[in-house]
C-alpha positions in Angstrom: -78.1 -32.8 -30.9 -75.6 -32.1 -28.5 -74.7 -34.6 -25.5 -75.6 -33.1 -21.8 -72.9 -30.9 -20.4 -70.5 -32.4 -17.6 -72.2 -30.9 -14.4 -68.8 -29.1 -13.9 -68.8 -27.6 -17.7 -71.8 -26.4 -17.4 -71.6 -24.7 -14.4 -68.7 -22.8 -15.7 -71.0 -21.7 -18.2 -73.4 -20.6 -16.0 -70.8 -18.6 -14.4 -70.4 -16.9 -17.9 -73.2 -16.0 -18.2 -73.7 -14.8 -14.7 -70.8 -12.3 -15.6 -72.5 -11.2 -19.1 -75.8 -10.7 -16.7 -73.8 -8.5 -14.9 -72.6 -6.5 -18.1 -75.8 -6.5 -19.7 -77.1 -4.9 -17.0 -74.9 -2.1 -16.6 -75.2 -1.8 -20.6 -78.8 -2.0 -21.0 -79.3 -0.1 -17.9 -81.7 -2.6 -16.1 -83.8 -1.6 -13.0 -83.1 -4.0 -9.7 -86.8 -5.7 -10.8 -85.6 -6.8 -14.4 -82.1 -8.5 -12.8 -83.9 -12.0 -12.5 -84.4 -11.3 -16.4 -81.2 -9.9 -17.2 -79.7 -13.0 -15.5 -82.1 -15.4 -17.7 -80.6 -13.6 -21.0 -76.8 -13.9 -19.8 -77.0 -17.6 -18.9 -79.1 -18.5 -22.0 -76.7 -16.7 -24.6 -73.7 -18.0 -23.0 -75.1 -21.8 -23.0 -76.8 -21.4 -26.3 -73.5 -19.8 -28.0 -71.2 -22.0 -26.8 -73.1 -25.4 -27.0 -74.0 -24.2 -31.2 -70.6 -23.9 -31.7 -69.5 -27.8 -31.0 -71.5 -29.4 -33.9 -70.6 -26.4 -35.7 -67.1 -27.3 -35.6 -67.3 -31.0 -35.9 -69.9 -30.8 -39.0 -67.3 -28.0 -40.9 -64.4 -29.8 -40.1 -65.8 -33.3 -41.2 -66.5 -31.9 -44.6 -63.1 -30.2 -44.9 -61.4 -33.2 -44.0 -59.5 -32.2 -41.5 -62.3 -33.6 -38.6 -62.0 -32.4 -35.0 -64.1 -33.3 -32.1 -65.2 -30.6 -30.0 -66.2 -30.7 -26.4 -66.5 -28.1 -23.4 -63.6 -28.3 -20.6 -61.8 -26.2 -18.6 -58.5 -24.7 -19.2 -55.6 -24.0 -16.4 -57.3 -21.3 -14.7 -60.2 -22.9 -14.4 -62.3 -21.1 -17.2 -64.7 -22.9 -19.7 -62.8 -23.4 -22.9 -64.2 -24.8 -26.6 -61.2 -28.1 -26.7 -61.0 -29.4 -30.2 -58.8 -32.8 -30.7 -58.2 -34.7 -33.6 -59.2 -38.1 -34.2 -55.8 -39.5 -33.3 -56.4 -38.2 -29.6 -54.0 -35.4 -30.3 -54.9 -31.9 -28.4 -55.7 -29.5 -31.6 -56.5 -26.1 -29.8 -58.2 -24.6 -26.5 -60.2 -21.4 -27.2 -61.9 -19.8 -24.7 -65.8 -19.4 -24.3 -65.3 -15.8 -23.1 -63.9 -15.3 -26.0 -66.1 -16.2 -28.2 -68.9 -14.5 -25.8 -67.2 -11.1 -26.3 -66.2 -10.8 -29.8 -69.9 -12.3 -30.6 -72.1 -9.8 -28.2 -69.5 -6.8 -28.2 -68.1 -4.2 -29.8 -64.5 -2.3 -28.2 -66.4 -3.4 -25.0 -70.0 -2.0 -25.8 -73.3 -4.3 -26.4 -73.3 -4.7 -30.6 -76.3 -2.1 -31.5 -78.2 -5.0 -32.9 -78.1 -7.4 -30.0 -78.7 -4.2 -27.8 -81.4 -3.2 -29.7 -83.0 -6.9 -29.4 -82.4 -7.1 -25.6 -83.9 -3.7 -25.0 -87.4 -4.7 -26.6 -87.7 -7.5 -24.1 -86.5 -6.3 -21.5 -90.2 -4.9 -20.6 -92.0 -7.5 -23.0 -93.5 -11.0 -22.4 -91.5 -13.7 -21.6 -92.5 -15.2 -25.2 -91.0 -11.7 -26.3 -87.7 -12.5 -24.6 -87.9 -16.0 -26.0 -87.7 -14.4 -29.4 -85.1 -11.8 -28.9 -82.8 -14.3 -27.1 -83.3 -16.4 -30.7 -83.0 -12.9 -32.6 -79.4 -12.6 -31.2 -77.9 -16.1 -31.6 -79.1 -15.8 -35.4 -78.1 -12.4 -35.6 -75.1 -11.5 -38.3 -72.9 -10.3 -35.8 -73.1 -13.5 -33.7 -73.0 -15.2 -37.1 -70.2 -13.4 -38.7 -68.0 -13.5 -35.1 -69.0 -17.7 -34.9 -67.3 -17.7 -38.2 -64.5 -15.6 -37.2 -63.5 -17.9 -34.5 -64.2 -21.2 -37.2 -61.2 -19.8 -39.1 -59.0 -19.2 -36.2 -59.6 -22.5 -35.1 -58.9 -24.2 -38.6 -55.8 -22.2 -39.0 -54.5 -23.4 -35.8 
């Protein structure tokens, strides 16, 4: 389980997701009395995405024995960025949650069909059905295969 977020991280992670709110609602064409949900959605698959991926890198490391810890900071500009440092203390690399947001939820700039298709069939559901399609696209392939995606970059680093 991962430790609670610095107050500071985490609000920059609300942030994020405040901004994918935004684009999902363009994207999924939301009316003004879905926002609140739309909102809900962004902030929950930015926090979920970004906190799955620490332990994620620290297990996969570990058993490549190369271990890095992984924790949330900010980088120069103030953005939330995925740190990973080696054991030593040494800075390994600074990747960008936004990053990881985009290439995981979007394709050239468009919702991925699947996660659209997902969001869409809550939008108007129960909040148990939004429950389930915010788990649908954290576990979804392209979340899965773009979480990998940015595990190699980081190991190749």
């Amino acid at each position: 389980m991962t430790s609670p977020l610095p107050d500071d991280v985490r609000a920059l992670l609300i942030a994020e997701g405040d901004v994918l709110a935004r684009r999902l609602s363009q994207q999924l064409h939301a009316p003004l009395e879905r926002q609140e949900r739309i909102t809900l959605y962004g902030r929950s698959l930015a926090l979920n995405l970004v906190q799955a991926l620490l332990p994620t890198v620290e297990q996969i490391t570990w058993r490549m024995e190369k271990p890095l810890s992984a924790h949330l900071s900010t980088d120069l500009r103030g953005r939330a960025v995925v740190q990973t440092v080696t054991f030593d203390g040494e800075l390994h690399r600074n990747l960008p949650a936004d990053d990881l947001i985009e290439e995981a939820l979007f394709v050239r700039g468009r919702l991925h069909p699947k996660i659209q298709e997902e969001l869409l069939g809550a939008l108007h559901g129960s909040e148990h059905a939004a429950t389930r399609a915010l788990v649908a696209c954290l576990k979804s392939k392209p979340v899965l295969d773009a979480t990998q995606r940015y595990l190699r970059g980081l190991l190749r680093g």
